[in-house]
C-alpha positions as CSV (number, residue, x, y, z in Angstrom):
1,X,85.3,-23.2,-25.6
2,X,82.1,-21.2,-26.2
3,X,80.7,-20.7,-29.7
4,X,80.9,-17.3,-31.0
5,X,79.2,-15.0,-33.8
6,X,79.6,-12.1,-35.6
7,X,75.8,-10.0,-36.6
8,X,75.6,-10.2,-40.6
9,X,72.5,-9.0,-40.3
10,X,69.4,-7.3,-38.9
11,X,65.9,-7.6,-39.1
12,X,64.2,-5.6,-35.9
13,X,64.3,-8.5,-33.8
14,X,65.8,-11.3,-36.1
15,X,69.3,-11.4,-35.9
16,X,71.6,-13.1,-38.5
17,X,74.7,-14.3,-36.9
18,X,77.9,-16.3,-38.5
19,X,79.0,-18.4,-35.8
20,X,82.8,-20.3,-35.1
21,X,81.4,-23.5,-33.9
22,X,78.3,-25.7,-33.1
23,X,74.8,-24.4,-32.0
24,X,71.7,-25.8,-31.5
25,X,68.2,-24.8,-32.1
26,X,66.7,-23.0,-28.8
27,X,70.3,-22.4,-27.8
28,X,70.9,-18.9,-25.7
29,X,73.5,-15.9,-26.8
30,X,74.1,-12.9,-25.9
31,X,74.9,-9.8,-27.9
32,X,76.8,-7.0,-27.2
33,X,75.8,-4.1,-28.2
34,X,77.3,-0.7,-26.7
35,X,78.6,-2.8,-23.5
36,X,75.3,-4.1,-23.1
37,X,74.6,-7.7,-22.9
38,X,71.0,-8.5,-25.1
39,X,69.7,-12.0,-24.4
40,X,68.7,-13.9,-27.7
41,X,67.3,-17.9,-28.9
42,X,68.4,-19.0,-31.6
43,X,65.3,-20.2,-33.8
44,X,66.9,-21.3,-37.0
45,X,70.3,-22.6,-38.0
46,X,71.8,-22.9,-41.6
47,X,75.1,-23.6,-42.4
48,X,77.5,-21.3,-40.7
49,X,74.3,-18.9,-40.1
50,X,72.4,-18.9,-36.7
51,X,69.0,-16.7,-36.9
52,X,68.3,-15.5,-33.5
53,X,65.7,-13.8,-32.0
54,X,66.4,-10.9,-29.5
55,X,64.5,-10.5,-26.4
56,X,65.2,-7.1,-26.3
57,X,64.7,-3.9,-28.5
58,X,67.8,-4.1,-31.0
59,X,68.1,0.1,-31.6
60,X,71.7,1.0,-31.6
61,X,72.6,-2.9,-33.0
62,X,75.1,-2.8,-35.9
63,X,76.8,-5.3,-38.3
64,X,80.1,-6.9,-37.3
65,X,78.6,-6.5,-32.9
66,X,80.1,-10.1,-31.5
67,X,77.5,-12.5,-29.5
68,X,78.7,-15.5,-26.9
69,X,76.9,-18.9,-27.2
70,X,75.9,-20.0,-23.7
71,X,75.3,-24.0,-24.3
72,X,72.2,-23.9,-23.4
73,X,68.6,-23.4,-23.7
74,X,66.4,-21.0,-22.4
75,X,65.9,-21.8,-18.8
76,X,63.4,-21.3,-15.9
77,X,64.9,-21.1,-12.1
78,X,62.9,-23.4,-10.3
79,X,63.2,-23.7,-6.4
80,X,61.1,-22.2,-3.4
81,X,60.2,-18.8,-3.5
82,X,58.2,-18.3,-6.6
83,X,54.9,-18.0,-5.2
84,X,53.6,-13.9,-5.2
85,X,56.3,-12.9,-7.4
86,X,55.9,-10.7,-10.6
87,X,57.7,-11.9,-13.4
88,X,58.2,-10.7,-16.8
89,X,58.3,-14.2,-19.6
90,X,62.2,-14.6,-19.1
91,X,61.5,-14.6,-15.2
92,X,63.1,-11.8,-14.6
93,X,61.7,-10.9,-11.1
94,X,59.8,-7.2,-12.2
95,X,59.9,-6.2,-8.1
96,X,63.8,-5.9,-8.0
97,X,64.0,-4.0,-11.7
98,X,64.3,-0.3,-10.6
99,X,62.5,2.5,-12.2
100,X,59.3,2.8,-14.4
101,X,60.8,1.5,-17.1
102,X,62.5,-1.9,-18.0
103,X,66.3,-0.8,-19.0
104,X,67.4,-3.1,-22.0
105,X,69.8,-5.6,-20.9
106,X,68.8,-5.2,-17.3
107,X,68.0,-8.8,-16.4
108,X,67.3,-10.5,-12.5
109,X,67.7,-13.2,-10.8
110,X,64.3,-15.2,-10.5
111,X,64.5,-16.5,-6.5
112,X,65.9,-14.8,-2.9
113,X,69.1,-16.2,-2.3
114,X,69.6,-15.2,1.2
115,X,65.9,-16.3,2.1
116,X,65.8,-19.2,4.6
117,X,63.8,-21.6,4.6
118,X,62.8,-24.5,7.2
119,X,63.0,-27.8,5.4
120,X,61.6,-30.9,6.2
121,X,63.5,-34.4,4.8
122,X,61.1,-36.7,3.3
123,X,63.8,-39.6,2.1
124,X,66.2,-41.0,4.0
125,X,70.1,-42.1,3.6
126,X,69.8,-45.5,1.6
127,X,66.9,-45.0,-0.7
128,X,66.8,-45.5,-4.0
129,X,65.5,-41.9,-5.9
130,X,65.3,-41.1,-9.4
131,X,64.5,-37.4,-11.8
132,X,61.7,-36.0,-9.2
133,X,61.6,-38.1,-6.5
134,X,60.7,-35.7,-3.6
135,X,64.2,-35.9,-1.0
136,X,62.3,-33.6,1.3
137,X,59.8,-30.4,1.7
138,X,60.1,-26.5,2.8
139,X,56.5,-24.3,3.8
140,X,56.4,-22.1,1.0
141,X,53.0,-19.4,1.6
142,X,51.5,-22.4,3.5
143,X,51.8,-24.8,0.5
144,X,54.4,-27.8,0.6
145,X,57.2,-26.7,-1.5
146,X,58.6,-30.4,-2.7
147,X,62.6,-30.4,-3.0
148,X,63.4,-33.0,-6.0
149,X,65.9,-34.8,-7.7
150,X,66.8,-32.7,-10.2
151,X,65.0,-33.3,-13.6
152,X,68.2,-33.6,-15.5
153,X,69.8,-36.5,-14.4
154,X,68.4,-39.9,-15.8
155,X,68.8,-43.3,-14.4
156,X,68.7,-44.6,-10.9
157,X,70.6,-43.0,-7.6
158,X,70.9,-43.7,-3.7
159,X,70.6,-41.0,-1.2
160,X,74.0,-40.8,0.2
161,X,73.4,-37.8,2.5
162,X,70.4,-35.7,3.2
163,X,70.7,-33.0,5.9
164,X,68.5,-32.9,9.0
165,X,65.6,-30.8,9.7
166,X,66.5,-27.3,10.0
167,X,67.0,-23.9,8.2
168,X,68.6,-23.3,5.1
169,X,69.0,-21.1,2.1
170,X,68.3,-22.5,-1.6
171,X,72.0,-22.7,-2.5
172,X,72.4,-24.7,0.8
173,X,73.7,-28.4,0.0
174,X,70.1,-30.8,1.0
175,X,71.4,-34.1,-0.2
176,X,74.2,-35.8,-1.8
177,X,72.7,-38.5,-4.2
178,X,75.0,-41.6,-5.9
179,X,74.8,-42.8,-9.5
180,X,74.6,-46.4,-10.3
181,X,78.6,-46.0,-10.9
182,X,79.2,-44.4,-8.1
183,X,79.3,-41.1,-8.9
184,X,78.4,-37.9,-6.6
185,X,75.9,-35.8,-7.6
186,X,75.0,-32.2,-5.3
187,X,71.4,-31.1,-4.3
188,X,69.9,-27.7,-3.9
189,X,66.8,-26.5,-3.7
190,X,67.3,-25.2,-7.0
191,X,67.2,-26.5,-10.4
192,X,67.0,-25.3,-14.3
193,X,64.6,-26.5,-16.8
194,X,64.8,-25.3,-20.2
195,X,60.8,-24.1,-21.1
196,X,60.5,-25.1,-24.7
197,X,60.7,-29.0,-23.1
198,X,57.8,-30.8,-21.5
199,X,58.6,-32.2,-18.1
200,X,58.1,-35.7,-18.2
201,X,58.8,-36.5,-14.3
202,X,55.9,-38.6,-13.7
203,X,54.5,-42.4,-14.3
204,X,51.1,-42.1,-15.8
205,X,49.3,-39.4,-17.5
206,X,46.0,-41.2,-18.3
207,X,42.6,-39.1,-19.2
208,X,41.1,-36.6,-17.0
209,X,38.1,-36.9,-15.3
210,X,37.6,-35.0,-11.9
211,X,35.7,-32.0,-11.7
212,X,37.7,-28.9,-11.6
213,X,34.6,-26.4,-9.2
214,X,35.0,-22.8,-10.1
215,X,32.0,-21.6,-8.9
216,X,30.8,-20.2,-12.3
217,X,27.7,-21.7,-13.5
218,X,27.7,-21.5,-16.6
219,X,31.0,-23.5,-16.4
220,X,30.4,-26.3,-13.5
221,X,26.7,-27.2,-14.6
222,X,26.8,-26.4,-18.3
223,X,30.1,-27.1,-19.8
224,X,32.6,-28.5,-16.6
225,X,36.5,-28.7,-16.8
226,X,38.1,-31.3,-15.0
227,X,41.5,-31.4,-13.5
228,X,44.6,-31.2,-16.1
229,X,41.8,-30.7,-18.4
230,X,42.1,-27.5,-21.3
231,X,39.6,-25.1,-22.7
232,X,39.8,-21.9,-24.2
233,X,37.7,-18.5,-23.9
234,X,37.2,-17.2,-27.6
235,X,35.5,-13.5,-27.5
236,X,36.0,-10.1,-29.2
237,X,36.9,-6.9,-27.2
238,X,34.4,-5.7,-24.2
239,X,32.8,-9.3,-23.9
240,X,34.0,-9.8,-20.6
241,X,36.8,-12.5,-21.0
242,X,39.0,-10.4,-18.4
243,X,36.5,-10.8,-15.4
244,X,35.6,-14.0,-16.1
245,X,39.5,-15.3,-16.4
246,X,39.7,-13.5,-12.7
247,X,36.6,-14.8,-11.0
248,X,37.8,-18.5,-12.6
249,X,41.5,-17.7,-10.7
250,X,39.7,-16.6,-8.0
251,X,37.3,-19.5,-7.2
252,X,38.9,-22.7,-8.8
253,X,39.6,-25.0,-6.9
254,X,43.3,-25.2,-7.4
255,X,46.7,-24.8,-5.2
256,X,48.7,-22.3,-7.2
257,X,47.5,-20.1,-9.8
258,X,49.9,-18.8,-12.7
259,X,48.5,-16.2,-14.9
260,X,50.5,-15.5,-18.0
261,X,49.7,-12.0,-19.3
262,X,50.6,-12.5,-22.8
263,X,50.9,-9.6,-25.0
264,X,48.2,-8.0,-23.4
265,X,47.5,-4.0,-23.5
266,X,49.0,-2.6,-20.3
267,X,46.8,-1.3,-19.0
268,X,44.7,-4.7,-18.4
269,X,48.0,-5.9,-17.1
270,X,48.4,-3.0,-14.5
271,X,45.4,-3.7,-13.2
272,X,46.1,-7.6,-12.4
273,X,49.1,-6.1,-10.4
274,X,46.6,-4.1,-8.9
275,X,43.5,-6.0,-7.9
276,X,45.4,-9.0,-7.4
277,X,47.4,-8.5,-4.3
278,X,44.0,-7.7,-2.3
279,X,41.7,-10.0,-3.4
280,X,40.8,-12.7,-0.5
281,X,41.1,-16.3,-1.1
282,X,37.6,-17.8,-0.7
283,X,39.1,-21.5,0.2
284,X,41.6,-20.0,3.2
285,X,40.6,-16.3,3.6
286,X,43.9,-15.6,2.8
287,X,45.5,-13.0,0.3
288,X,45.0,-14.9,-3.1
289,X,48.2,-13.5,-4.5
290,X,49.7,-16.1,-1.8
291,X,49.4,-18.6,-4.2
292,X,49.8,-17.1,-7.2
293,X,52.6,-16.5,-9.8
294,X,51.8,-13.9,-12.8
295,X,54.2,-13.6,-15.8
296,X,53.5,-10.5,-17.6
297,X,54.8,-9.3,-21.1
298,X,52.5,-6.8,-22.4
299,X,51.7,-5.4,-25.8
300,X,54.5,-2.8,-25.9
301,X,57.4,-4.9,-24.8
302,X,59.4,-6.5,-27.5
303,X,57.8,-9.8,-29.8
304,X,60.0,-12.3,-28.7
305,X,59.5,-11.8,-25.0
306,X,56.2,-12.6,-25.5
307,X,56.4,-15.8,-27.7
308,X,58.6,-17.2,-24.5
309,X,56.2,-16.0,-21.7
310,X,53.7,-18.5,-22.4
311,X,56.3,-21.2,-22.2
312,X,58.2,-19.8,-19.0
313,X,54.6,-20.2,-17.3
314,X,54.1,-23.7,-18.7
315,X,57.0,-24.7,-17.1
316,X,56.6,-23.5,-13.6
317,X,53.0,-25.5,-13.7
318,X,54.9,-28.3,-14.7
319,X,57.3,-27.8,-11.7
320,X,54.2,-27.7,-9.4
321,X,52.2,-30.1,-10.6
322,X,55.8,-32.7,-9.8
323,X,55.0,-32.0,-5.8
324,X,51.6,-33.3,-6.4
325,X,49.8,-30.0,-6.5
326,X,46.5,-28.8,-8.6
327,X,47.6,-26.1,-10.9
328,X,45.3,-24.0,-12.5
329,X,47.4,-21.9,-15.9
330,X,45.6,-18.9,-17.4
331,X,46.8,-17.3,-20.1
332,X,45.7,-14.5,-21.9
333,X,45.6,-14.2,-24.6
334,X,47.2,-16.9,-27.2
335,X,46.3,-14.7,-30.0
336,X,49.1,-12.6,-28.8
337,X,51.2,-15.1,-28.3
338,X,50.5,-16.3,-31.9
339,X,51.2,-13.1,-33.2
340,X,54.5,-13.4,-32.0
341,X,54.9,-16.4,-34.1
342,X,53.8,-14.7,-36.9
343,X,55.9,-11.9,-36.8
344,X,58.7,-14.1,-36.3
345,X,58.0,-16.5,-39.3
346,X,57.6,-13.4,-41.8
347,X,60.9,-12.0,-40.9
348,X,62.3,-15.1,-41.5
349,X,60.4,-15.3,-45.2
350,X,58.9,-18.7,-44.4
351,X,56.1,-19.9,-46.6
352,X,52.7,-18.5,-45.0
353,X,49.8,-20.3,-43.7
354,X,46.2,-18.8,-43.4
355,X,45.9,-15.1,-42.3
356,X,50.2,-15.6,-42.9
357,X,50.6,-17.1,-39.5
358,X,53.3,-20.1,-39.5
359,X,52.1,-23.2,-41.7
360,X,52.7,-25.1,-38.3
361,X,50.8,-22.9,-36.3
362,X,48.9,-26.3,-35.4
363,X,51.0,-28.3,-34.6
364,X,53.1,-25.8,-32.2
365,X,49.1,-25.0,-30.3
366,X,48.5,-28.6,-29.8
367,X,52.4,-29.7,-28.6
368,X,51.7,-26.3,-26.2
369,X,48.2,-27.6,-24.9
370,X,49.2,-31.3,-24.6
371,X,52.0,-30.6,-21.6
372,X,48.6,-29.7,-19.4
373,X,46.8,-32.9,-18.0
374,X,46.3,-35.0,-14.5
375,X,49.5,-37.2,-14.0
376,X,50.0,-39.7,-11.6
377,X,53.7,-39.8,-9.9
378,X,56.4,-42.4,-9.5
379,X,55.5,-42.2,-5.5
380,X,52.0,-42.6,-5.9
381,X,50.7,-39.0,-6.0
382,X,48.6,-37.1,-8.0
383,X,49.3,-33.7,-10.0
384,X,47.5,-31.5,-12.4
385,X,48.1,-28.8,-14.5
386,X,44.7,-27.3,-16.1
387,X,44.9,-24.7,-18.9
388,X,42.8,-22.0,-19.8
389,X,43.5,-19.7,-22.2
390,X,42.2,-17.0,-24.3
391,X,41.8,-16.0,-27.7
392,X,40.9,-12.6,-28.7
393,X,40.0,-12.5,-32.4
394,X,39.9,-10.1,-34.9
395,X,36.3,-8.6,-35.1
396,X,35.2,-11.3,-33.3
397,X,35.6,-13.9,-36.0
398,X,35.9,-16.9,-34.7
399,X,36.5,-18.4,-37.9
400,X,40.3,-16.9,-37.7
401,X,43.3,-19.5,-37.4
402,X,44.0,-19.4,-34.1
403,X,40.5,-20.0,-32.7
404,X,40.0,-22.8,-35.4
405,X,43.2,-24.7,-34.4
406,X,42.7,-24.4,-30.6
407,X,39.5,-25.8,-31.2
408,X,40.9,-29.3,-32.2
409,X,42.8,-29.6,-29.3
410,X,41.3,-27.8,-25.8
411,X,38.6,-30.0,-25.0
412,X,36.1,-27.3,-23.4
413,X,34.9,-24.1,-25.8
414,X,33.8,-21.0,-23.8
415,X,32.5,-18.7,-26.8
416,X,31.8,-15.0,-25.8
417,X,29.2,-13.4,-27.8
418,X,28.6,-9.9,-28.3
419,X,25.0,-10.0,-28.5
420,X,24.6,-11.0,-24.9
421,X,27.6,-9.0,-23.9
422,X,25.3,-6.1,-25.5
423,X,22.0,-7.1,-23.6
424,X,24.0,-7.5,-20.2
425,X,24.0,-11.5,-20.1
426,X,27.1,-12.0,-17.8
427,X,29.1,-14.0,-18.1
428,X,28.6,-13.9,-21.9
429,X,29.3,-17.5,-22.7
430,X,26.9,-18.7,-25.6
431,X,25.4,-21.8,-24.3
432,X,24.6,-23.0,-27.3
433,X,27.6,-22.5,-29.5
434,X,29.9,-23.4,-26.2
435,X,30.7,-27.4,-25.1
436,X,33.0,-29.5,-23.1
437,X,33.9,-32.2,-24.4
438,X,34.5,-34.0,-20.9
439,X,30.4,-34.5,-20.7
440,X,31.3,-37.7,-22.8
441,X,33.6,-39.0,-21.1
442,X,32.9,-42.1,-19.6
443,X,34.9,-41.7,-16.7
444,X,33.7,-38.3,-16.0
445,X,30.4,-39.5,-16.2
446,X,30.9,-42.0,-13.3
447,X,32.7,-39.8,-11.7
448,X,29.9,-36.5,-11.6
449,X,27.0,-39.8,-11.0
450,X,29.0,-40.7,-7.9
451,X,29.8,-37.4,-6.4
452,X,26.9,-34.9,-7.6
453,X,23.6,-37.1,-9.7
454,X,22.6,-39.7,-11.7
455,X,21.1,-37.8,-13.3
456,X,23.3,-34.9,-14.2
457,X,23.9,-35.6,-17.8
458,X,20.9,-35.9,-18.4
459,X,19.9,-32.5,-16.8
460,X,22.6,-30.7,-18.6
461,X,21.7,-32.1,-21.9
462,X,18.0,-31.2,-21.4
463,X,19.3,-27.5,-20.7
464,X,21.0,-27.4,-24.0
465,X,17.8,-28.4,-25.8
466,X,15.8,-26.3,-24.0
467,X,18.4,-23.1,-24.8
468,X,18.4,-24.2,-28.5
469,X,15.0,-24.3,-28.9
470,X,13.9,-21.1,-27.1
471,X,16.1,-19.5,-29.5
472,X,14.7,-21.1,-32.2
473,X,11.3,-19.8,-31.3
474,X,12.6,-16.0,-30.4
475,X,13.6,-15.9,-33.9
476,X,9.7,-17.0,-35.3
477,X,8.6,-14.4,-32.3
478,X,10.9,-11.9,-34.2
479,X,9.3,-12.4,-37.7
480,X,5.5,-13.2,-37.0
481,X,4.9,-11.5,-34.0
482,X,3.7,-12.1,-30.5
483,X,0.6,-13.2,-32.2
484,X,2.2,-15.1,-34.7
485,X,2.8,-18.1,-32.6
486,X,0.3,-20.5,-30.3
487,X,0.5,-19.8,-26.6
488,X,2.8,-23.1,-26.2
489,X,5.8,-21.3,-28.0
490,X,5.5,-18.4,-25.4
491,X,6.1,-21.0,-22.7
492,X,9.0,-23.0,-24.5
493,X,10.4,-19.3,-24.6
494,X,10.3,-18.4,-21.1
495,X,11.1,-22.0,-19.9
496,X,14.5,-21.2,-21.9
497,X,14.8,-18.1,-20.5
498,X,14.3,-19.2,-16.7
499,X,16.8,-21.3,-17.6
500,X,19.2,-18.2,-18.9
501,X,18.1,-15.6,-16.0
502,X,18.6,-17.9,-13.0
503,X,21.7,-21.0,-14.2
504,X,23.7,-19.3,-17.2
505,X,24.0,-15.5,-15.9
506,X,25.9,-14.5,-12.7
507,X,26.7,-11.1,-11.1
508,X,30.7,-11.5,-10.3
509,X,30.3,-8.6,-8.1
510,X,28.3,-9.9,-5.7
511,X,30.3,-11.7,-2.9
512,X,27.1,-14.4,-2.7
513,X,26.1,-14.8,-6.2
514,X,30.1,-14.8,-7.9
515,X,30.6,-18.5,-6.5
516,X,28.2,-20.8,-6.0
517,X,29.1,-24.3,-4.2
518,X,28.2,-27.5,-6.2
519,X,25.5,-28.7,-3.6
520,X,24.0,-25.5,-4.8
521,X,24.3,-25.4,-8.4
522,X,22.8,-28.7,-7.7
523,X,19.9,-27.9,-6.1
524,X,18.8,-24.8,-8.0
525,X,19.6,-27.3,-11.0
526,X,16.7,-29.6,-10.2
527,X,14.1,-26.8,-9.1
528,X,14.4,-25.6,-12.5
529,X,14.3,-28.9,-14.6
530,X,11.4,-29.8,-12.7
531,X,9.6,-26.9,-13.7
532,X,10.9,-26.9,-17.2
533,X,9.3,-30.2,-17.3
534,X,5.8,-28.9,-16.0
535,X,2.8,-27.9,-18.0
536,X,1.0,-24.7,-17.2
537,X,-2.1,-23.3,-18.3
538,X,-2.5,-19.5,-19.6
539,X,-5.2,-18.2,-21.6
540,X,-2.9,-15.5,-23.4
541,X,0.8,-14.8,-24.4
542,X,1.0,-11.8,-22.1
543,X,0.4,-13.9,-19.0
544,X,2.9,-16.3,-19.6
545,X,5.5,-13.2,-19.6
546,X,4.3,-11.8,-16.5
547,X,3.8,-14.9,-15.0
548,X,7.9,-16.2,-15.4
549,X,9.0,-12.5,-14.8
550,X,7.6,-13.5,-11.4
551,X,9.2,-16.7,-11.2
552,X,12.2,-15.5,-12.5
553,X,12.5,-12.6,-10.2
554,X,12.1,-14.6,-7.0
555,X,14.6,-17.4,-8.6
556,X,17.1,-14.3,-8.6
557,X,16.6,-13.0,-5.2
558,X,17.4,-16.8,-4.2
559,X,20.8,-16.1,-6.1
560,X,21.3,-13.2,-4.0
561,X,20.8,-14.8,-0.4
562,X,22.6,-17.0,2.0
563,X,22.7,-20.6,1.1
564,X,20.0,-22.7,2.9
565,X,19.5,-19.0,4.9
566,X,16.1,-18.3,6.6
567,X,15.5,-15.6,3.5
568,X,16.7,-18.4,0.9
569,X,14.1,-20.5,2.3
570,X,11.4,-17.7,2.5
571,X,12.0,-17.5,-1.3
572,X,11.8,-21.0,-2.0
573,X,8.8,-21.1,-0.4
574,X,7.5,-18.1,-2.5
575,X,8.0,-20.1,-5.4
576,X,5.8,-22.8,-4.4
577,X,3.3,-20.6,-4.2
578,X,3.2,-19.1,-7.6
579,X,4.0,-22.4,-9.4
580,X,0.6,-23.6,-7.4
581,X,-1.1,-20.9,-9.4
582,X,-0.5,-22.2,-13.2
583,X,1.1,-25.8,-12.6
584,X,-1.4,-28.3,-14.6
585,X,0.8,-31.1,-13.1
586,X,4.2,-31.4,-11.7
């Protein structure tokens, strides 16, 4: 018999319930209120007292409404048919939702059930499967859509009866599996999967170490992300977090992309729905919302919504990355989604941490960051999910909570600066202040000497210097003057700055420039170590700015042409030319 309550109390969202019988923390209700149904999670239990938090607005709620226990937790849908949909963070499907407006209580089912799909068997009667072992496959938006053994059951079964290729729809019986007792056990192509629990279908999750190619420089040559790997973008408001988060979900080089739009004003999140459905893949030439899955809960919708959207995408990643695909999970932004945790923690008069966010604000980032990663499966295979999300901080302090504790667990830091936001510097990443902690890897360091250069590492640490101490000397430029300083400083400077005009910034609005292949990034690498490592003569501080001014200008019309093109050649060639006129040796 299902568990009922009684409202004792209300607190906007936070719901006091007395309750008949057993709950459990995470555990789905609903309330009535008015005839309408509002879905709630329970987030604490004492004594006879359930506290729940109410995914919808609770207006009209009064004491004494009655609430139904469901037995469960709160769930994802998982099954063919997810890719290109528009969900909100309790995957209700926003397409089939009528009006402008989201009516309270109005909830949808997540997946077509009439769809059919042509599936594929991959086992066969007699073989031994377990949680996630693939039974067979359907062609979902040209991607193989693994069916599996549903994540729920534990132990060891045998394939009993699988049906034959052919077309079905996702309630369709696939396979009839039998427990080590005998037992029967039904198989769709859907299953549930309660978010706020890490799936754990998979063999091996060692350490990351394959180069995740986005195209961005800044990101691939300066500080790279690998496969499963997790970094953050940190950045106050107009520092271009938005564009660069698209052109990274754009270009990655990743089979589905989930974008969880967390809390975010909605007009940011209108125009994801807008842009996204006719941008072109650059890997297929394809639409790119053909493999991609957004979950949006924006600024205005209610607290708790948002706190779950986050987790809802985290789960559908998971579900992915179990066929053996590469996902790639932005989200945006985890200050929102912290927020939410905030809010909730004061209602409930919990002892405050720093800035009052929840004392185990920690802990609950680096549980949420450690269900990304590379995974090896039971069959052999390999998955990822890589996370990327972003903070937006108060001000631009990234001193605040949130940025401090995501720091100790993503292992890349993308800081956006204002300054270089303000002086046009796109993207706006601060190479100095910015790392990835991969670069130390030893496996990644075989791996990127194997497949790119020896000698990348060092390259990339040499760019760092150089960055770090062309800024050192722009600030004794500032104070004594042009003057001030010997001829030598000048050239540091503008070594540093080559280095800044031609690797670090990138125009995302040019269709050559916004992605550039590793061979590439590779290639203009090297050009401009090699002259960073060159002496030149000048006799005066004014030529060495006009002199790089010309170097840099034909390093940027490079940028701008055709790979290995007659006209990128014709500039290369240029360059040898100028560097002919001031190199003392090379």
């Amino acid at each position: 018999m299902a568990t009922k309550g009684i409202v004792k109390g209300i607190v906007s969202n936070l719901v006091t319930l007395e309750v008949d019988g057993p709950v459990s923390q995470n555990e789905i209700c609903y309330i009535s209120v008015g005839g309408v149904k509002l879905m709630s999670e329970v987030i604490k239990v004492i004594g006879k007292n359930a506290f729940v938090q109410v995914f919808e607005s609770t207006r009209g709620m009064r004491v004494g409404d009655e609430a139904v226990f469901e037995g469960h937790m709160l769930e994802v849908t998982l099954g063919p048919g997810m890719l290109s949909r528009n969900y909100d963070g309790l995957q209700n499907d926003l397409d089939k939702m009528d009006g402008v407006f989201l009516k309270r209580g109005d909830y949808t089912y997540a997946l077509n059930n009439d769809q059919l799909w042509e599936f594929k068997p991959l086992a066969a009667v007699g073989d031994k499967v377990e949680a996630g072992s693939w039974l067979g496959e359907v062609n979902e938006n040209l991607q193989p859509h693994k069916i599996m053994v549903p994540f729920v059951l534990e132990g060891q079964y045998t394939v009993k009866s699988i049906v034959g290729a052919g077309s079905y729809r996702i309630s369709d019986t696939i396979a009839v599996i039998t427990d080590e007792k005998g037992n029967d056990t039904v198989v769709t192509m859907i299953q549930k999967w309660p978010v706020k629990k890490a799936l754990t279908c998979y063999k091996l999750k060692p350490r990351p170490y394959k180069l995740l190619e986005t195209g961005v420089r800044i990101i691939d040559t300066v500080n790279p992300i690998v496969e499963g790997g997790t970094g953050f973008i940190p950045g106050p408001f107009g520092t271009g977090k938005t564009v660069l988060q698209h052109a990274i979900s754009k270009q990655a080089e990743a089979d589905i992309v989930i974008i969880a739009a967390c809390g975010e004003r909605a007009n940011e999140v209108v125009e994801i729905f807008a842009e996204f459905p006719h941008l072109i893949d650059p890997h297929t030439g394809r639409k790119l919302m053909e493999r991609t899955i957004i979950i949006a809960n924006t600024s205005n919708m209610p607290v708790a919504a948002r706190e779950a959207s986050v987790y809802t995408a985290m789960t559908i990643a998971e579900y992915y990355r179990s066929m053996g695909l590469k996902v790639l999970l932005m989200a945006d932004s985890t200050s929102r989604w912290a927020q939410a945790l905030r809010e909730m923690s004061n209602r409930l008069e919990e002892l405050p941490g720093p800035d009052a966010f929840p004392m185990d604000l920690s802990a609950i980032v680096a549980n949420f960051y450690a269900r990304a990663g590379f995974v090896e499966l039971k069959n052999g295979a390999t998955g990822s999910v890589t996370f990327i999300g972003t903070v937006s901080p108060a001000g631009g302090n990234l001193k605040e909570p949130v940025t401090e504790n995501t720091k100790k667990v993503a292992r890349c830091f993308y800081a956006l600066e204002q300054e270089r936001a303000d002086r046009k510097r796109y993207p706006a990443v601060n190479p100095i202040d910015s790392y990835s902690k991969y670069l130390e890897y030893p496996e990644f360091q075989e791996y990127i000497a194997k497949h790119i250069s020896p000698n990348w590492i060092e390259m990339v640490d040499e760019i760092k210097t150089r960055m770090l101490r062309g800024k050192e000397i722009a600030e004794q430029i500032n104070i004594l003057g042009d003057d001030g300083v010997p001829v030598e400083y000048h050239i540091t400077f503008w070594k540093s700055e080559l280095i800044d005009f031609v690797i670090l910034q990138q125009d995302a609005f040019d269709a050559i420039d916004a992605v550039t292949p590793l061979n590439r990034q590779e290639f203009m690498m090297d050009r401009v170590s090699r002259i960073c490592r060159s002496e030149f003569r000048f006799d005066g501080f004014t030529e060495v700015m006009d002199y790089f001014k010309k170097l840099i200008n034909v390093f940027k019309q490079m940028n701008y042409s055709e790979w290995e093109s007659a006209e990128f050649k014709k500039f290369n060639e240029q360059l040898d030319e100028i560097l002919a006129e001031r190199i003392v040796n090379n």
